[in-house]
N, C-alpha and C positions, 0 to 999 in steps of 0.2 A: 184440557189441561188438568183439571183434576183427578181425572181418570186415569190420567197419565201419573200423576203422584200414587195414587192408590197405589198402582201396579208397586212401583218403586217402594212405598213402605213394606207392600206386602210381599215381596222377591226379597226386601232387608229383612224382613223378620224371620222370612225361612234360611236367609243364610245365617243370622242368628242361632235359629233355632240345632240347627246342621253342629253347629259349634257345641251347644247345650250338652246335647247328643253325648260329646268326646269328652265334656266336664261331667255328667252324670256317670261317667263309665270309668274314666281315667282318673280322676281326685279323689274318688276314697281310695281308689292306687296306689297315690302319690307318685303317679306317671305323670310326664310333662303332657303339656297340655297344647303345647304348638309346634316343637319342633320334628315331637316324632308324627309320622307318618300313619295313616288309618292300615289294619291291616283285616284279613278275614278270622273270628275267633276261633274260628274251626282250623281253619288248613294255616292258616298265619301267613298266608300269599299280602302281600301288600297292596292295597287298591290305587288304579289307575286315577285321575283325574274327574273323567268323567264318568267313575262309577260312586261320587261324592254329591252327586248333583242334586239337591234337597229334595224330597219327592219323588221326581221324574225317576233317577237313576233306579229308584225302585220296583215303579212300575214298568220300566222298561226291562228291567233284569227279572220281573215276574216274581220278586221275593226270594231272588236266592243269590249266594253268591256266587259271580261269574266264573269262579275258579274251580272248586269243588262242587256247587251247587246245594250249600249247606241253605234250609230258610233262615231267612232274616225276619228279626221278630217285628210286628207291626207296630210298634213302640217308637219306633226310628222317625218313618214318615211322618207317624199323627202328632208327634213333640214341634217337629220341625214345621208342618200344616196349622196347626193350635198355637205355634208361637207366629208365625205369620196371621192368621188372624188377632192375634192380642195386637200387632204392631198396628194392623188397617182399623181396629177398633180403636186404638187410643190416637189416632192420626189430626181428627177434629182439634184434639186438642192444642195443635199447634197453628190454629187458625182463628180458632174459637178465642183462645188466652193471647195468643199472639207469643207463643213461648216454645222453641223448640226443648229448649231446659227440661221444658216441664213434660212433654215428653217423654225425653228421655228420664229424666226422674223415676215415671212411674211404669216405664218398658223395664229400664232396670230393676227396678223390684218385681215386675212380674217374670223376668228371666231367672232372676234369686230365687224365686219363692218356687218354678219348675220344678230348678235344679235340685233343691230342698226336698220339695215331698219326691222325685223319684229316687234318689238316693236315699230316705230314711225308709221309702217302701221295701229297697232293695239291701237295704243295711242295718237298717234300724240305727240309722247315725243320725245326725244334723251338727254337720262340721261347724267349728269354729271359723275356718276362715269362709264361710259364707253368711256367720253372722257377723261377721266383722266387716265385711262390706253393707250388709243391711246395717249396722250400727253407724257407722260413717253418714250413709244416706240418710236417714233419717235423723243424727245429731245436727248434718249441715242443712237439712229443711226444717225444721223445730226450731232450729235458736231462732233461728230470725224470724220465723212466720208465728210460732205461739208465746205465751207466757215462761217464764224459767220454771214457775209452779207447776204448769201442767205438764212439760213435758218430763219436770224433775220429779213429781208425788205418780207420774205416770209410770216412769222407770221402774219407781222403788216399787210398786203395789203389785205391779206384773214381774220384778225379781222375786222380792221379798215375800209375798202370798202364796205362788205356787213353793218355795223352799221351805215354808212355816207347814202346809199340809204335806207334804214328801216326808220333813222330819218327821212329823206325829206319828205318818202311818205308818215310817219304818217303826218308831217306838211301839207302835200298836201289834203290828202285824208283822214283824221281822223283815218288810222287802219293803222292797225301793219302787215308790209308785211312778214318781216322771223322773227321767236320765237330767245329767245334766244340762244336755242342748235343750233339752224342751224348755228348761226353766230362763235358760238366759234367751232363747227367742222370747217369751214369755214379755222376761225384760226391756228387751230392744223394742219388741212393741208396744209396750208400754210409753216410750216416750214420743210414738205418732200418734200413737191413740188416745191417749191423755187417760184419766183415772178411771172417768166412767165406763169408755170404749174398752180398756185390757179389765177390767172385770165381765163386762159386756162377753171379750173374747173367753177367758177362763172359763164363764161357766156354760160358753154354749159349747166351746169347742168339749168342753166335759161330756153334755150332753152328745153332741156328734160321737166323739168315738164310741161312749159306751152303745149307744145306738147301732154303729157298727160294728163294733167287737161279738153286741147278742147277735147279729143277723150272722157273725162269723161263725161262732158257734152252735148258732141252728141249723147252719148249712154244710158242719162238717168239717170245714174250711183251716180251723182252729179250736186250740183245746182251753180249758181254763187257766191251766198253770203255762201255757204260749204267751209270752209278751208281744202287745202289739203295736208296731210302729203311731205312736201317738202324734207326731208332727203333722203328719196331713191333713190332722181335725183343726189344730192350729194354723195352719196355712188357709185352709179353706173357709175358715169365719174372718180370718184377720185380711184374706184377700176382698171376701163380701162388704167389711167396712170400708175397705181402702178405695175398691174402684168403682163400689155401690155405695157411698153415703147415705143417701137420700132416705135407700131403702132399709139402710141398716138404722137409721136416725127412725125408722117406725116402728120396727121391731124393737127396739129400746124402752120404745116408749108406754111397749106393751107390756114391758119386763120392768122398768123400773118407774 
């Protein structure tokens, strides 16, 4: 029986992920998002049914598409594989809590937060309307599970901190160091993470990019005066707090 669940989470997360797919690609569009049809970006042939199939349809079509025979970039399947494993990894938890909610709760943030760093990899965005769903999620688990304190001095320090150094350093330096989304992601996490966890997150994810920014520019990759999508440093320490406490509560502890 359990075995048999697995399968089932893990077949739901890849048709999730399948899904992911058509909102990282079509919502900075502002293409619809369900009613049109998948099509090939090359030849604009429309795809069959069973050339949607999460994974398989890939390895069965050998990476290209059935029509033209243009490759499909391997971004597709590993979104759709990496969110099926997020669904069979978080699975326990509806056994262990005894809460499908919960869950889903934090499937859903891990589907948001995909969505987020490949579009700002591929955009250099982080739309509003997918902090607006992360803002929702996390006002309706905060009021009720923390203090109004933490999750309100939480908000404000992760708004208000990263807009107080962005001002300066335009005043300083004539440019604009984080875009707007960064700052209200900043925000929104701010009130799961409570004051210590979104300073916690500011100054590592600081640390992360600039880490990866040098290893960009030692490799060629990017130049000094290239902006570079800075959400993914934010996503990647706020994802470590969220689904790694335990381990982000040592690391803290080292820091502050």
């Amino acid at each position: 029986m359990e075995y048999l669940l697995a399968v089932y989470f893990f077949v739901f997360g890849l048709l999730i992920g399948s899904f992911l797919n058509v909102v990282i690609i079509r919502l900075p569009q502002k293409m619809n998002l369900v009613t049109k049809r998948s099509a090939c970006p090359k030849c604009g042939t429309q795809l069959k049914w069973y050339h949607n199939i999460p994974v398989f349809s890939f390895l069965i079509l050998r990476g290209k598409c059935a029509f033209c025979g243009t490759r499909i970039s391997w971004r597709y399947p590993l979104i759709e594989l990496f969110t099926g494993l997020v669904a069979l990894w978080l699975m326990p938890a509806v056994f262990t809590q005894m809460s499908l909610g919960l869950f889903l709760f934090y499937f859903t943030i891990a589907c948001i937060f995909i969505c987020h760093f490949m579009i700002d990899l591929d955009h250099h965005l982080l739309l509003d309307s997918l902090n607006l769903y992360l803002l929702a999620l996390f006002m309706a688990f905060s009021v009720f599970t923390f203090s109004w304190e933490y999750w309100l001095i939480g908000g404000l320090i992760g708004f208000l901190g990263p807009l107080l150094v962005t001002w300066l350093f335009y005043k300083w330096r004539g440019q604009v160091g984080l875009g707007g989304g960064d700052i209200k992601l900043y925000g929104i996490l701010g009130i799961y993470l409570g004051p210590t966890g979104i300073i916690f997150t500011i100054f590592l994810s600081c640390f992360v990019g600039a880490i990866v920014g040098l290893g960009l520019i030692a490799g060629k990759k990017m130049t000094k005066d290239k902006p570079m999508a800075f959400g993914p440093s934010i996503l990647l320490v706020a994802a470590f707090q969220i689904f790694f406490p335990e381990h982000a509560r040592i690391v803290q502890s080292w820091l502050f």
